[in-house]
N, C-alpha and C positions, 0 to 999 in steps of 0.2 A: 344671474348677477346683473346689477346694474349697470349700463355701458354709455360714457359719453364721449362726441367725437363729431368733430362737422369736418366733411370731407372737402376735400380739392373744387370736389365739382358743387358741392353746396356751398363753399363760400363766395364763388364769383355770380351764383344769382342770387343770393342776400345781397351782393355791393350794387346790382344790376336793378334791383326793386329799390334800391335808398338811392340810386343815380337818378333812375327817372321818376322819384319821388319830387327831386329837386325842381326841374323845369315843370313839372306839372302844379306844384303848391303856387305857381305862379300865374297860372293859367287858370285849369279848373282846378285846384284841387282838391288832386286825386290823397288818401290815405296812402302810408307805408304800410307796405305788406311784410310780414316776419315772414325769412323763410323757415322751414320745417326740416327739423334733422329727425333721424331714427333714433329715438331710444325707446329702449324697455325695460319691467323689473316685473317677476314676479313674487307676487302680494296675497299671503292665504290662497293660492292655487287662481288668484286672475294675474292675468298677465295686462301692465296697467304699459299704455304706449304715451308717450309728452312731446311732442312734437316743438315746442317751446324751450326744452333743458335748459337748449342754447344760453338763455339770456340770463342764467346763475350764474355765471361766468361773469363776472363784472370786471376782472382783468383783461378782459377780450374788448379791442378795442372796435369791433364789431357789436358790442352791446350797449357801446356808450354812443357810438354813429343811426343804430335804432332808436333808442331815447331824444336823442338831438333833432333826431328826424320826425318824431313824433309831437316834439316840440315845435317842430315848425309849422307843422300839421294846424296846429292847434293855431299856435299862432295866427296862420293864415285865417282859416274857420272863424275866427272869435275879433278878427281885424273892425271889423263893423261894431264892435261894443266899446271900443276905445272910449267914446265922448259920455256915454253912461258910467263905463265904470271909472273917467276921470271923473265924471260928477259923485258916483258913490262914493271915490276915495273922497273927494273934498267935504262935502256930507259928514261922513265919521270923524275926519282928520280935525273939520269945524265944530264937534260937538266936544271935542277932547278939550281937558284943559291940558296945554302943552307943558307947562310949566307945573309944576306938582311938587306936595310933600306929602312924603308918609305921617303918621300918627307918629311920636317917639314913644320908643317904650323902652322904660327902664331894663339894666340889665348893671347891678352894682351903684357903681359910683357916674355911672354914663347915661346918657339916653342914647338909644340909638335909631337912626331914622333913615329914610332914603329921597332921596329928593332928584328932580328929572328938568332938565332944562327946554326950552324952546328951539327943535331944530336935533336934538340928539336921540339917538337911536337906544339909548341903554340908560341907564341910574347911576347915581353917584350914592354912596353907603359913606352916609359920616356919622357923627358923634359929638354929641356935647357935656361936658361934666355937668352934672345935677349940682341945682342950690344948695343951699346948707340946712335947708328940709326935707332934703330928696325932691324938692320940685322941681318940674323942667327950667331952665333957666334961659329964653331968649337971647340974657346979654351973653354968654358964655360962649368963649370963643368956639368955631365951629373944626372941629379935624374932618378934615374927607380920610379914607380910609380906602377905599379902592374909587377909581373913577374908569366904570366900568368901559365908555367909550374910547380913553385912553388904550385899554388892554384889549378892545376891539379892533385898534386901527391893522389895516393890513387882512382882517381876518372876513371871510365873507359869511362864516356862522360865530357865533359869540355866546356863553352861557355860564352863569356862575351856580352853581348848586351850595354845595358844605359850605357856611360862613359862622365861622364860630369862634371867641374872641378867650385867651384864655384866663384863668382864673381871677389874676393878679392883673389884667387888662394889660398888659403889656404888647401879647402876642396875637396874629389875627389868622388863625390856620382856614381859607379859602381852597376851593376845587372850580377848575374850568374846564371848559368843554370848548374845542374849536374848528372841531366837523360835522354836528350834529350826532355824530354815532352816541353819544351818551356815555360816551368814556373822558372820564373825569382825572383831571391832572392836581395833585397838591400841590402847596405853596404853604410857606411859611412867614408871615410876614410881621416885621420888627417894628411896633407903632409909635416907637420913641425915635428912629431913624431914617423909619420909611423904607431901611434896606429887605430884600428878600433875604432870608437864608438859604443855606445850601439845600436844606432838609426836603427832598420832594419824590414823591411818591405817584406811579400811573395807578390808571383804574380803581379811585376810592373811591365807594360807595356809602360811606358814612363816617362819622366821625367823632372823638368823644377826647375833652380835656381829662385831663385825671390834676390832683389839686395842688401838687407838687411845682405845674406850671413848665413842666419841663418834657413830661410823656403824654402823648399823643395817639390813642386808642383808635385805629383803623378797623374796617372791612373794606375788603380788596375783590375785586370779579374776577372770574376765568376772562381771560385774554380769547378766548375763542367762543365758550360759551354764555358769556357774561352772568354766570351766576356769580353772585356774592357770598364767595366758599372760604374765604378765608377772614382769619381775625390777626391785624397784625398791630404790635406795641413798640412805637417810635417811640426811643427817647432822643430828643435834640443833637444832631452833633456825630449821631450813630448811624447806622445800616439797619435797619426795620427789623422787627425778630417777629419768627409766626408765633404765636399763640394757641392756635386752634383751628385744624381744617375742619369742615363738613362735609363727612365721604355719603351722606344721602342725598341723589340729587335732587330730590324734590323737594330740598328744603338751601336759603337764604339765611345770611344775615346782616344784623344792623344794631349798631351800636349808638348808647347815646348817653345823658348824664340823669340821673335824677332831679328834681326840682329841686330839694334841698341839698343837690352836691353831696348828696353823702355816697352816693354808690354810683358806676360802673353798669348800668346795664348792658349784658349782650341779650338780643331777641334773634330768638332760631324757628322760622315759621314754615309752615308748606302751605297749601289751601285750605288744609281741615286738621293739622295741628300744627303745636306752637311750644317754645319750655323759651323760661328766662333763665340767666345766668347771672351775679352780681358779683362784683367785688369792691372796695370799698374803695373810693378814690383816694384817699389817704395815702397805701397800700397799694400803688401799683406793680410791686413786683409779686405782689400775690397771687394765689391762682381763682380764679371764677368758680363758685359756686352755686348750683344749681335750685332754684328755686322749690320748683315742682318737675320729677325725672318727666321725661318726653313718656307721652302716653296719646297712642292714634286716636285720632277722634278728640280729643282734649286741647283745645284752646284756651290760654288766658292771656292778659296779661296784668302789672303789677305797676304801683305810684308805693311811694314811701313816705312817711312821718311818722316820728318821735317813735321810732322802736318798732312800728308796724306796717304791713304790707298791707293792700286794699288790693283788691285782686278781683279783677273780673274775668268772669267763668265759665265755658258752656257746660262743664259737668253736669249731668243730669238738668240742662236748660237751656232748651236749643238757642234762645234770644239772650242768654246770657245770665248771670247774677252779678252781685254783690255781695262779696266777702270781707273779714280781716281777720288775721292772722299774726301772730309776733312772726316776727323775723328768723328768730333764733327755730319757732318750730312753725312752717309753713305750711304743714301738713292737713289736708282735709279733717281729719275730728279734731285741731283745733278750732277751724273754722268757725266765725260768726257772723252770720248772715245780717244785712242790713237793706240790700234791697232782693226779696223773692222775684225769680225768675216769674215772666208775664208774655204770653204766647199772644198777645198783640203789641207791645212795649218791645224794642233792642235795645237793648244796651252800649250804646257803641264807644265810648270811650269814660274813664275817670280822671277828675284834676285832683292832687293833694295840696293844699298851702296849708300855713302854721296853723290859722284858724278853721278853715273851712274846708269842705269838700262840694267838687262838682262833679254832676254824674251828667254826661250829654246820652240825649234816647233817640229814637224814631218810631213814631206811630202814625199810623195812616199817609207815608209819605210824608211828614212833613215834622222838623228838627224841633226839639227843643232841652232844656237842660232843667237841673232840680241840683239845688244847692243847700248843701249843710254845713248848718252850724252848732260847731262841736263844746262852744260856750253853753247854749242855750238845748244842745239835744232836738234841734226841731230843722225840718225843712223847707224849702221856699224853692216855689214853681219860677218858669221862666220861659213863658208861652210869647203866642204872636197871634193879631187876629185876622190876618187877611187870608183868603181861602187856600193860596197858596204861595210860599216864600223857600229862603233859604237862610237858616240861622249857624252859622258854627262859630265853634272859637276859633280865636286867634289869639295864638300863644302868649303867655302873661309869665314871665320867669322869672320873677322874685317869688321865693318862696311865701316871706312876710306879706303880700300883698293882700289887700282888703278890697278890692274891685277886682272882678273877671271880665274881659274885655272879650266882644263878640264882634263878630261881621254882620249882619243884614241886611238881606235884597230879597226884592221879588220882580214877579217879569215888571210889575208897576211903580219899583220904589229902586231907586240908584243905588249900589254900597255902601253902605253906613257904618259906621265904625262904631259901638257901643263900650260903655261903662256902664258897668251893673254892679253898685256897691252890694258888698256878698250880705250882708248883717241886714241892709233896710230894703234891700231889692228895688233901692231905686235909681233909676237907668239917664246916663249920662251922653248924650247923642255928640262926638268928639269929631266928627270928620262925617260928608256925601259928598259923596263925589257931584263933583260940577259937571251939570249938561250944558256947555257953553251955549250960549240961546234960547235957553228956559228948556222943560219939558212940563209939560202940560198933561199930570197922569188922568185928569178927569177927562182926556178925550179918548181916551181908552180903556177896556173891560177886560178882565184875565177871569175866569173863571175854573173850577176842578170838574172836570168830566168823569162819569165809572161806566163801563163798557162792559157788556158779558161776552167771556170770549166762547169758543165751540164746548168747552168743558165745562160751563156755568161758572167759571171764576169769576170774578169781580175786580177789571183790570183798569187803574186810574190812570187819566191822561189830566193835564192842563194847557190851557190855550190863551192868549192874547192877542186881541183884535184893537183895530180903530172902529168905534162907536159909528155905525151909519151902515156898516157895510151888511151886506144882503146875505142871509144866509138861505138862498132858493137854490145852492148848488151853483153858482155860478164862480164864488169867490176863487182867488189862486190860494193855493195852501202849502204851508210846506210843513212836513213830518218828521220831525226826530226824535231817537231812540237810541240805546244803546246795548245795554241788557247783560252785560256778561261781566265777571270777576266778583261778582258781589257789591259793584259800583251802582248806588243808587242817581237816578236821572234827578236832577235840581231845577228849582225852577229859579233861575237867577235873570238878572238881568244886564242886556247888553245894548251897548250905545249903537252897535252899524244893526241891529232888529229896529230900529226905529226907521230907519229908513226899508224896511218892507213894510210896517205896519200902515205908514205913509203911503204908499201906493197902493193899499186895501189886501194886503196878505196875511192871511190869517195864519198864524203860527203855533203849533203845536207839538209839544213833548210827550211821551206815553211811557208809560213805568212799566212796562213789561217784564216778565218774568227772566230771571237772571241775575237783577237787582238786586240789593235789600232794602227796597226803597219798603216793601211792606214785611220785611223781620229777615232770618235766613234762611226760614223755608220757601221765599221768596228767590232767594238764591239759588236753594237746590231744585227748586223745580225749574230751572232752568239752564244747569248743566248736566252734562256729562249724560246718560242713557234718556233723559228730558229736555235735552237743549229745543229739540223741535217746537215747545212751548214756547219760548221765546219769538222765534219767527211765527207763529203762529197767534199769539197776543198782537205781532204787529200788524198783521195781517187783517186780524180783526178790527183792531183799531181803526185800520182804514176803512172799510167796507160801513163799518159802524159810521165815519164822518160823512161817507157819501151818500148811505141812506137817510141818515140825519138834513142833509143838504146844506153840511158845511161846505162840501164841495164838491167836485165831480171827476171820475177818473183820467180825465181831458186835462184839469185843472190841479192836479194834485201830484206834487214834486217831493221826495224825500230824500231825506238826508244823513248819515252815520260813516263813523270815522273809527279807523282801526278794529275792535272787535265788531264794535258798528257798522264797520265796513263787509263783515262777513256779515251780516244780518241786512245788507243791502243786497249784496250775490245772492244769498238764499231766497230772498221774497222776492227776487225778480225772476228767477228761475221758474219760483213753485204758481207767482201771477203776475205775469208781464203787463198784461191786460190792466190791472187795476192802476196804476201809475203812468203818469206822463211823463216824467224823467224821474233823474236820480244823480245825486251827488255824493259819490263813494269817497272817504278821505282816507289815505294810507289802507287800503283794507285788507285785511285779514282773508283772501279770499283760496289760496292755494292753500287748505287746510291739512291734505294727504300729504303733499311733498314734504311740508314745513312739519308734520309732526310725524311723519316715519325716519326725519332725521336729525337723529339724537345728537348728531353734533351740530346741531343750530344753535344761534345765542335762543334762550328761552324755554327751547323744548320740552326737555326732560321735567322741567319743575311745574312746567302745565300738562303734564299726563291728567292731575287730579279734579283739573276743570274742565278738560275736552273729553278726556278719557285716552289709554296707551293703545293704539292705533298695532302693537304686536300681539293685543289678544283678539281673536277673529271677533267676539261678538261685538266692542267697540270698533274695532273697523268697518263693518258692514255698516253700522250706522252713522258713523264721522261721512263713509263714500257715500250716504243717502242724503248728506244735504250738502257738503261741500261746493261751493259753488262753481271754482276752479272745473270739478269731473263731473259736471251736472250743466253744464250748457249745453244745447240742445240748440238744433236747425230749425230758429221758430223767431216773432219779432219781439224785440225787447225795444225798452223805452230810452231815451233820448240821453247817454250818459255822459258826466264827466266824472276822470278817473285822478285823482290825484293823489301825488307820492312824494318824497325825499331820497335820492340818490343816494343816502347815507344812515338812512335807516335802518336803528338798530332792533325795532319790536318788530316792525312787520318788511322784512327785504323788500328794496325795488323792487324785486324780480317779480314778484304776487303780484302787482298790480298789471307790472308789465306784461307777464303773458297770458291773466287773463285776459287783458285787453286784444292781443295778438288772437288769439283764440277764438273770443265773442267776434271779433272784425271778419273771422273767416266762417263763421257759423252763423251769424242773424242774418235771418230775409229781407230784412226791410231798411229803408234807408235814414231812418233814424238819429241825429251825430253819436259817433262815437269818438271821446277824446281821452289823450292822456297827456295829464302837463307833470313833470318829475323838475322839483327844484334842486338843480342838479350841485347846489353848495350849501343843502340841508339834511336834518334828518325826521324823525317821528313828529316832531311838533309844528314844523314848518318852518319858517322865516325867524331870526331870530330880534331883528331889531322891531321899535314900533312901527315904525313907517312902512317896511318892507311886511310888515301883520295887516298892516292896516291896507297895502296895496294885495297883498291874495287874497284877504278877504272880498277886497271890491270888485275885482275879478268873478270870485265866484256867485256872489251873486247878482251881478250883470248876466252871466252868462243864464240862472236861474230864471231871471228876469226876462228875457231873451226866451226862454220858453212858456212865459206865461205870455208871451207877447206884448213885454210890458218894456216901451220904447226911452225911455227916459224917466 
């Protein structure tokens, strides 16, 4: 059985290692050392010992005095990058435009938009009523509607998620967050008075008007393991009533509204199936009914217009189809197929409006959409030519609308905001963002790379450079990757990269297996009895860049955050050698602890991407790369370990002990750091300023191992 317990005599040399932690961080310092308690469990007949347990305890106020302690650590260590990383901040801070508007987009009789002032930390969410042609209308007076810095004061994490306004515009039902854990508080707010109402609801996780203007369609998280297991039906004025648990736990839900308002979706998904549920928003006291029944291995999902469903599908098509179906009979031999399944083509999402359909794909890595029109029976592309970008929508919610509006960026072109009239396909450039000071994309080159890894796959990476610099192996480079959840790596572009590109760092991303950047067999071969593909693409990757003589194992720093960050533990374990540091963010790295226990937020419903860690043959292999039980007495490269005190995917604790861990096991003297912002959670910082200062942090500190001084 599993035993935890720090004894009399092990807590006063824990207090005794963080006492003379103190006078020394001042002197030389010296690291905080964790002490070691006893525990054990055994696990399929091994008996697994954690020397670490201690610091899952986050109510011990022993585990908050190591964090703090390691923060000073850090502190101390990293004192000497102050005047770079005030320069870096100034850098990003001076390329922003401080003062901002969103694009408005119609939603009714409103635009709505968000706009950010000079000197504020969060957005102000207002609205303006539309002309008397549905145009945006400049003169029209402006309502703010939340002013998010207001709802911030006092609070040291701040975060708005659900904002959704209801039918009749009257009402503006909002969710916050204000510890970083990712539990979302309702609000109901009266936009003719400005008053809150009573009406508020913990831990929603989505949210849906029904057309009444009065019930308010919830999903709700477990309180402990935050899944999102419940469906609940506020009407105004009342006590929430459930509607629907989800007693399987590898499945979520989320609620939301159809684009023509006609229906009530719920979506009930796990990793590898999925079923809709509808009910007609009219009709909210009616009961949800079921699209297509739950069937393993069967993914869809569903858009509505005028009597029929459009339904994408991986039935018999691992990248998905295109279907339709009447409503009334949704069943497969109704079916009519409109786009055939295409084993280099995904499918990843469908839009419905009165006129048109848009179907968005991914091929070779890289986005694009195909749009129809139902006038004319014909389709029209909606490609990009630069070798590599990032194209998605951005949500257009009038049904009637005759433009779909897009995002695009690449590492070389800023956020763009597009209109693409659906009928002529011709494209309306509405908003880029401003590089306050110019940017200058012809002094730099972004290129698509393809790399064979150990198995003969054909694995792409892309890179952007400043024009001049050498590629004899000399340059600094830095590596990122992700690779897991079916989350494809993008190539987008960001204002504080410009400042590495500027001091000759050649930047690269790899699309490693785990993604679906190239379909979802791209995905499976990169979890669960396959994950090792993943690390192992990356691994290639690099070996690939240094033969190449992008750069050299001296010179070559990587980078990955949260799953990311288990795929930093894993490559360092299996080649320390080939990297000269590494920046793990929130990582994923105690993989054993975190998924043999089923009462963690998250667990149970990732059984089907890591694999259930209680049948012996996924466990032997989750303990062969786990990074956590895989560090070894050998030298690793120069690390910094960063996390959130309030972190709801991946606990402090991961990072924390394997850092405690690696500090007592590496040979060599290498830095090892860990900075925990101890009033965040999974994303970090929440305002811009306080974004904009860890990010300048971390990469001084980067910097700092390229030996790159200013």
């Amino acid at each position: 059985m599993p035993s935890f317990k720090i004894s009399a005599r092990i807590v006063p040399a824990l207090l005794m290692g963080l006492a003379a932690a103190g006078p020394a961080l001042a002197a030389g310092v010296t690291p905080p050392v964790a002490a070691k308690t006893a525990w054990q469990e055994t696990r399929h007949g091994e008996v697994v010992s954690d020397d670490y347990r201690w610091l899952q305890k986050k109510d011990n106020p022993l585990v908050i005095d190591y964090l703090t302690a390691e923060n000073a650590y850090t502190d101390a260590m990293t004192a000497g990058l102050k005047p770079l990383r005030d320069k870096l901040y100034a850098e990003i801070k001076g390329r922003m435009q401080e003062v901002d508007l969103s694009v408005p987009t119609r939603r009714g009789a409103y635009y709505y938009y968000t706009r950010i002032e000079a000197g504020q930390q969060y957005p102000l969410n207002c609205r303006r009523r539309a002309g008397a042609d549905l145009a945006y209308d400049e003169q029209a007076a402006e309502e703010i509607l939340l002013d998010q810095n207001k709802l911030a004061q006092g609070q040291q994490f701040f975060a708005v998620n659900a904002f959704s306004v209801s039918p009749d515009e009257r009402l503006l039902a909002y969710t916050t967050d204000t510890s970083g854990f990712r539990q979302y508080q309702l609000h109901i707010l009266d936009l003719r008075s400005g008053k809150l109402l009573s009406d508020s609801v913990p831990r929603v996780t989505s949210l849906a008007w029904a057309a009444d203007n009065k019930t308010v369609f919830l999903t709700q998280e477990d309180a402990t393991t935050k899944r999102s297991d419940r469906l609940l039906r506020l009407t105004l004025g009342h006590a929430p009533a459930q509607v629907y648990h989800e007693p399987v736990e590898q499945f979520a839900l989320e609620v939301g509204t159809s684009r023509d308002r006609e229906f009530i979706e719920l979506n009930i998904s796990s990793t590898d199936t999925s079923e809709v549920r509808l009910l007609p928003s009219k009709r909210p006291g009616d009961a949800f009914r079921s699209v297509l029944k739950r069937e393993s291995g069967h993914r869809y999902s569903v858009e509505h217009r005028d009597g029929r469903l459009y339904i994408l599908s991986n039935k018999n098509a691992k990248n998905f189809r295109l279907v339709s179906a009447p409503v009334a009979t949704p069943q497969p031999r109704h079916w009519v197929e409109l786009i055939a399944h295409d084993k280099d083509v995904l499918l990843s999402g469908v839009d419905a409006f009165r006129d048109f359909l848009v179907v968005n794909e991914k091929s070779g890595a890289l986005n694009r959409s195909r749009i129809y029109d139902f006038a004319h029976k014909s389709w029209r592309g909606v490609e990009f030519d630069e070798p590599v970008y990032l194209a998605r929508p951005i949500p257009t919610p009038e049904f009637t609308a005759t433009r779909y509006r897009l995002s695009y960026q690449s590492p070389l072109t800023p956020p763009t905001v597009l209109d693409v009239d659906m009928a002529s396909g011709a494209r309306s450039v509405l908003k880029r963002q401003e590089v306050v000071g110019g940017f200058d994309a012809s002094r730099y080159e972004s290129k698509r790379l393809w790399i064979s890894a150990r198995d003969g796959v054909k694995v792409p990476l892309w890179t952007v450079y400043k024009k001049g610099v050498k590629l004899d192996g000399s340059a600094p480079l830095l590596l990122y990757s992700y690779g897991s959840y079916g989350i494809a790596t993008e190539a987008s572009f960001a204002l504080s990269r410009i400042s590495l590109l500027e001091r000759g760092v050649i930047y690269v991303q790899a699309h490693i297996r785990g993604g679906t950047d190239l379909g979802e067999a791209w995905h499976d071969d990169g979890m669960l009895m396959k994950k090792k593909n993943t690390f192992n693409d990356f691994i290639d990757s690099a070996d690939y860049l240094v033969k190449e003589k992008w750069t050299s194992p001296d010179r070559l720093i990587i980078e990955g955050g949260s799953a990311g960050g288990l795929l930093m533990g894993a490559v360092v374990n299996m080649r320390p050698e080939l990297f000269h540091a590494v920046h793990a963010a929130v990582p994923f790295v105690d993989v054993m602890n975190t998924m043999m226990d089923a009462s963690l937020p998250l667990t149970t419903g990732e059984y089907l991407e890591w694999g259930n860690p209680t049948q012996k043959a996924a466990y032997d292999y989750m303990r062969s790369y786990s990074p956590y039980d895989n560090i070894e007495r050998k030298a690793y490269p120069a690390m910094l370990v960063t996390t959130g005190l309030n972190d709801s995917q991946v606990m402090y604790w991961e990072p924390a002990k394997y850092v405690a861990k690696l500090r007592a096991l590496k040979t060599n003297d290498a830095p090892l750091l860990l900075k925990t912002n101890m009033g965040a959670g999974h994303g970090g910082a929440s305002g811009r300023y306080n974004a904009i200062g860890e990010k300048a942090f971390q990469m001084a500190w980067m910097l700092s191992q390229w030996g790159i001084a200013e």
